[in-house]
VOGU-3710 file (C-alpha; in Angstrom, 3 decimals, decimal comma):
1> xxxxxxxxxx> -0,425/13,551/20,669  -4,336/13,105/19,655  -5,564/9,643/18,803  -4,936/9,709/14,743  -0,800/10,812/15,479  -0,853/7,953/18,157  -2,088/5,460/15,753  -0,113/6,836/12,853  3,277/5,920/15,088  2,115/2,719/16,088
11> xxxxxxxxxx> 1,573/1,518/12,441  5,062/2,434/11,428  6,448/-0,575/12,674  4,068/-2,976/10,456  5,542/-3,173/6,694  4,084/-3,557/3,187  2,470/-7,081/2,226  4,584/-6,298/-1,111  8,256/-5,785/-0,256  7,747/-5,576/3,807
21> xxxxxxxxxx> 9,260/-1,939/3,944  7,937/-0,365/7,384  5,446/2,181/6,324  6,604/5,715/6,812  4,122/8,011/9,232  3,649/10,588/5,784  1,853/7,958/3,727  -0,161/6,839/6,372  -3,599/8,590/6,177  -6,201/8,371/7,931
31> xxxxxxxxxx> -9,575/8,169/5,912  -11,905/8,077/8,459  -13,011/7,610/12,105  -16,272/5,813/13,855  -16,102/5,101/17,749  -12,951/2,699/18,385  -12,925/1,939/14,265  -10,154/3,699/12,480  -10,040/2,853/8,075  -6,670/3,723/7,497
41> xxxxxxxxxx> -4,988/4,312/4,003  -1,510/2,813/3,735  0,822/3,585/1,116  3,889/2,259/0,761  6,651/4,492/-0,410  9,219/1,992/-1,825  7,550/-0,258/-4,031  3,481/1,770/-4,496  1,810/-0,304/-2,873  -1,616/1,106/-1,439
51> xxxxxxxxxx> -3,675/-0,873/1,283  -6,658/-0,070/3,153  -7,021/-1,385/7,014  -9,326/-1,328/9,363  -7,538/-0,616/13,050  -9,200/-0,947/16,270  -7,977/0,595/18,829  -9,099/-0,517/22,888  -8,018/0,944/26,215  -6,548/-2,267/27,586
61> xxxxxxxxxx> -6,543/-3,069/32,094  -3,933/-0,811/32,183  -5,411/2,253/30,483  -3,300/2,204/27,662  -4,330/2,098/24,501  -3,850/-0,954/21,973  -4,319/-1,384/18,678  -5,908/-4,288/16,941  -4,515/-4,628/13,353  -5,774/-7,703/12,189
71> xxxxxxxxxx> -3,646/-9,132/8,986  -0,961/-6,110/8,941  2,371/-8,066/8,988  5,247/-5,968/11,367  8,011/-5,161/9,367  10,829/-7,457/8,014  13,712/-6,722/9,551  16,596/-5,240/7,607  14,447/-3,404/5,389  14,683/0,320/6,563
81> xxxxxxxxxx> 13,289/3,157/4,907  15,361/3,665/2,094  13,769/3,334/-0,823  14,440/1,066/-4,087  15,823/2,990/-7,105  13,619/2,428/-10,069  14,624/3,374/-13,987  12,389/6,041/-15,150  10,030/5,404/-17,865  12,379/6,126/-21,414
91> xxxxxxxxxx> 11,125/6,657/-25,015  10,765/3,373/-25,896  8,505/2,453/-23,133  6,463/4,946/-24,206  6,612/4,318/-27,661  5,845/0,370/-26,912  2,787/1,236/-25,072  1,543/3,432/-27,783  1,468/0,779/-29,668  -0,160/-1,845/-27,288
101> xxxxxxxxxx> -2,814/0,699/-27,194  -3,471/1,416/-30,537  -4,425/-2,553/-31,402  -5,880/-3,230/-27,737  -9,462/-3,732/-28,236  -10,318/-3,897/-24,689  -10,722/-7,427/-23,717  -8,969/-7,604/-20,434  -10,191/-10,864/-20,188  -8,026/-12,019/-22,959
111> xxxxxxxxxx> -5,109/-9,987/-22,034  -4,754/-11,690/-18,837  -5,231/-15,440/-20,426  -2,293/-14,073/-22,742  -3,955/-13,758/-26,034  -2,507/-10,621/-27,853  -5,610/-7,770/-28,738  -5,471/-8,115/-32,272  -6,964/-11,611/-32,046  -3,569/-13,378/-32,113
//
């Protein structure tokens, strides 16, 4: 097992900061490696979430390796891997964001205070 499968097994026990769902070892990527520095893409397959981390990962007295994961929380017990069912989008969803988009004038700043886009 090279050092990117190694790590990729020791961050399946740490969940998502969204729903705390143990990250599964096929949406954990690894984007790139410098020295003992390992920026890891995390994706979680139950709820979407993506997260970046940086890992570092030491040879400890021992000789075995140890990986520092800073913030990553381990998983919540009880949450296994299935995953949460989710409606898919329907006709009127569509439909209802049509419309959003045809009056949205592109002030996400308002959007977010709660103001509708056509100045309402």
């Amino acid at each position: 097992m090279d050092g990117a499968d190694w790590l990729r097994t020791q961050l399946t026990a740490f969940g998502c900061a969204s729903c705390g769902r143990a990250y599964s070892p096929g949406r954990i990527q690894i984007l790139a490696q410098r020295e003992e520095l390992f920026f890891v893409d995390l994706g979680c397959e139950t709820c979407g979430t993506q997260a970046v981390a940086v890992v570092t990962v030491q040879l400890d007295e021992s000789e075995a390796f140890h990986a520092e994961t800073g913030d990553l929380e381990p998983a919540r017990p009880g949450t296994g891997d299935t995953p949460v069912t989710v409606p898919p989008v329907g006709t009127d969803d569509v439909l209802d964001m049509s419309r959003f988009l045809a009056r949205f004038d592109g002030d996400f700043g308002a959007l977010f205070r709660g103001r509708e886009p056509d100045g309402s």
